[in-house]
Every structure is written in structure tokens, then in C-alpha cells.
C-alpha positions as a printed Julia matrix, in Angstrom:
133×3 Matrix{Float64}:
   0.0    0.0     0.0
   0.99   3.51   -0.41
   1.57   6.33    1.81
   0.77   9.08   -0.36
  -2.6    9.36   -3.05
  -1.95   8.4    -6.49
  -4.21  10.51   -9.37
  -6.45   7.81  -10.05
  -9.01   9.34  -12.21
  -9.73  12.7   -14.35
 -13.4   13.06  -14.86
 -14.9   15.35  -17.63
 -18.22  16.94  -17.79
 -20.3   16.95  -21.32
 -23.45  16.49  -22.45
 -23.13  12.58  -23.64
 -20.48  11.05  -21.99
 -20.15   8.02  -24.82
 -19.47  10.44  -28.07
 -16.98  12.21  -26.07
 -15.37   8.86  -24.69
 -15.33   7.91  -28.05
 -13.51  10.92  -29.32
 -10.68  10.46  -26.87
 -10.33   6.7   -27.41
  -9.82   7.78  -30.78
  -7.34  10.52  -30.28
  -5.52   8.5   -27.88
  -5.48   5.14  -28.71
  -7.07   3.9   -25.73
  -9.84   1.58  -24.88
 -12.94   1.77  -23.45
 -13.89   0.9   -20.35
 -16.82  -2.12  -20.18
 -20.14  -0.68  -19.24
 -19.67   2.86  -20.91
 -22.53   4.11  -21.93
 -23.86   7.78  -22.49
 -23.96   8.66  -18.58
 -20.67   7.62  -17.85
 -17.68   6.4   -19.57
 -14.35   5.63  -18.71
 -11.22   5.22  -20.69
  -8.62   2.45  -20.19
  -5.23   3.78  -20.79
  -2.42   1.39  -21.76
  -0.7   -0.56  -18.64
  -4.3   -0.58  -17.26
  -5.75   2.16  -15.01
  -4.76   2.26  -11.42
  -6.63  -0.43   -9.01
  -5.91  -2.96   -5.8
  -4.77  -5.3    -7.99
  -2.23  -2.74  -10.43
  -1.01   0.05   -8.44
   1.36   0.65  -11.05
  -1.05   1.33  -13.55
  -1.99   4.86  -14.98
  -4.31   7.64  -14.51
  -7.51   7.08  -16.77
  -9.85   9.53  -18.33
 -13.54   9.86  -17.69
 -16.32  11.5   -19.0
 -20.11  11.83  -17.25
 -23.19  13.41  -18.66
 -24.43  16.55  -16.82
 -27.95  17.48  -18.29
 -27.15  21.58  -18.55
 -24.0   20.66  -20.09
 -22.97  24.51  -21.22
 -19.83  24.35  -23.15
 -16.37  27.01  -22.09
 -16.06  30.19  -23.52
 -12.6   30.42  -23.45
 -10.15  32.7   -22.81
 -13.2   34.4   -21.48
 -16.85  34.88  -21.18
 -19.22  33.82  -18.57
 -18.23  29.98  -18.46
 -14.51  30.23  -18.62
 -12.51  26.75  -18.96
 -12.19  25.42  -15.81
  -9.72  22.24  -16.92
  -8.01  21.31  -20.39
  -5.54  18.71  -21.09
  -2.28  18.74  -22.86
  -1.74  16.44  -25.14
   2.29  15.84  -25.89
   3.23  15.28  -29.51
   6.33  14.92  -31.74
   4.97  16.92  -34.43
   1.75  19.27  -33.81
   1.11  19.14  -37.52
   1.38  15.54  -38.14
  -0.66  14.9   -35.11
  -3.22  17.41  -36.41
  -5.11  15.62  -39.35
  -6.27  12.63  -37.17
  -7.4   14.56  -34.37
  -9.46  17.13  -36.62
 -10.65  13.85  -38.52
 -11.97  12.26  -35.1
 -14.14  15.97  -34.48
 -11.9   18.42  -32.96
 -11.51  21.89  -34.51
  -8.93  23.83  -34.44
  -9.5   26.84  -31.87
  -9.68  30.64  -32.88
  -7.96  31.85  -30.37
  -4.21  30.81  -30.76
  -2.13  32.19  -27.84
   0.97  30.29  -28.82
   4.41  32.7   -29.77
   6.63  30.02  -30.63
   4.51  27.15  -32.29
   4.89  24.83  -28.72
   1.64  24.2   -28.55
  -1.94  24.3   -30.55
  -5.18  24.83  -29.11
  -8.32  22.68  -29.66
 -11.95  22.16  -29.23
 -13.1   18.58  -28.45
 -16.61  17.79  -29.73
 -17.86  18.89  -26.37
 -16.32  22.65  -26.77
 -13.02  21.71  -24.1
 -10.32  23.22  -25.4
  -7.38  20.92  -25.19
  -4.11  21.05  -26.65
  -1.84  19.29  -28.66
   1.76  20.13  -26.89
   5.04  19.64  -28.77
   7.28  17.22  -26.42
């Protein structure tokens, strides 16, 4: 057992939980969870998700339905992002045609001075970005 909390589990909220599990599984290669369905859905990342039995494994990604779902307005406005995720890359460009092919669109606000990093809007409207690492 461990002395100190391990990040488990990052849960998104959207208005159908199964689309949007379905658009990351896509993005990211991983599967999903058994039982997913449009309230709740959880992806499996590789190595497993973290659990009594694999306390090694890796943080997954979830996604649950909230019925007044009302999408970010970021950088501003009166529903601001309150999370995004980062999503590390060799080559933003290369990694842009799948992701843009799975339902993300490319943001209009692009605060970027050096080309590092590319902002996103999952089908959901959470930005997210694609992160050259």
C-alpha cells in the first residue's frame, strides 16, 4: 500500500459522456472501459488504469453526462474553462489531421508565440491542446 494518493481518475463533464469517450479513445489510442454508456464512460489507458490489484497502472480519463452541459467560452466569457488537457506530440502538424478527422476543430484563439503548442476544441467545446514534447 501507499503512503501518499496516487491521481487515479480525471473526470470530464459533457453532455453525452459516450461520443466524447469515443472521441478520446480515438485521439488516444485507448480503450474503453466495459459498461460505458452515455452517462458515464471511462477510458482504459495502456498498462491498465490504477486499481488494488495494479497500483502501477496509470491515470484514466472519464467522461459523465451533466444534463445543462454549457460548453467554455474560453479565454473568457461567462463559463470560462475550468480544466483542459495537454496532449504531448512529436509533431503538432502531423498529429493534427487525425485529431481534426476524429471531431476536434482547431480553436480561434491561438495564444501560442513560438509554435509549442496548438489549441483545440473537443466535440464537447473543451479546449485541449496538442503540446510539442
Amino acid at each position: 500500500m501507499t503512503a501518499k494518493p496516487l491521481l487515479d481518475l480525471v473526470v470530464l463533464d459533457c453532455p453525452d459522456a459516450l461520443a466524447l469517450g469515443r472521441f478520446y479513445a480515438t485521439v488516444l489510442g485507448w480503450e474503453l472501459q466495459d459498461g460505458a454508456d452515455r452517462d458515464w464512460t471511462t477510458l482504459v489507458p495502456p498498462g491498465g488504469g490504477i486499481s488494488p490489484e495494479n497500483r502501477a497502472g496509470h491515470t484514466s480519463l472519464a467522461f459523465q453526462r451533466i444534463d445543462d452541459w454549457v460548453p467554455p467560452t474560453w479565454p473568457g466569457g461567462a463559463h470560462p474553462q475550468q480544466v483542459h488537457l495537454d496532449l504531448s506530440v512529436d509533431d503538432i502538424d502531423a498529429a493534427e489531421p487525425p485529431v481534426l478527422a476524429a471531431g476536434a476543430r482547431v480553436h480561434e484563439h491561438q495564444p501560442s508565440t513560438n509554435g509549442g503548442f496548438r489549441v483545440y476544441l473537443d466535440p464537447a467545446g473543451h479546449p485541449f491542446c496538442l503540446v510539442r514534447g
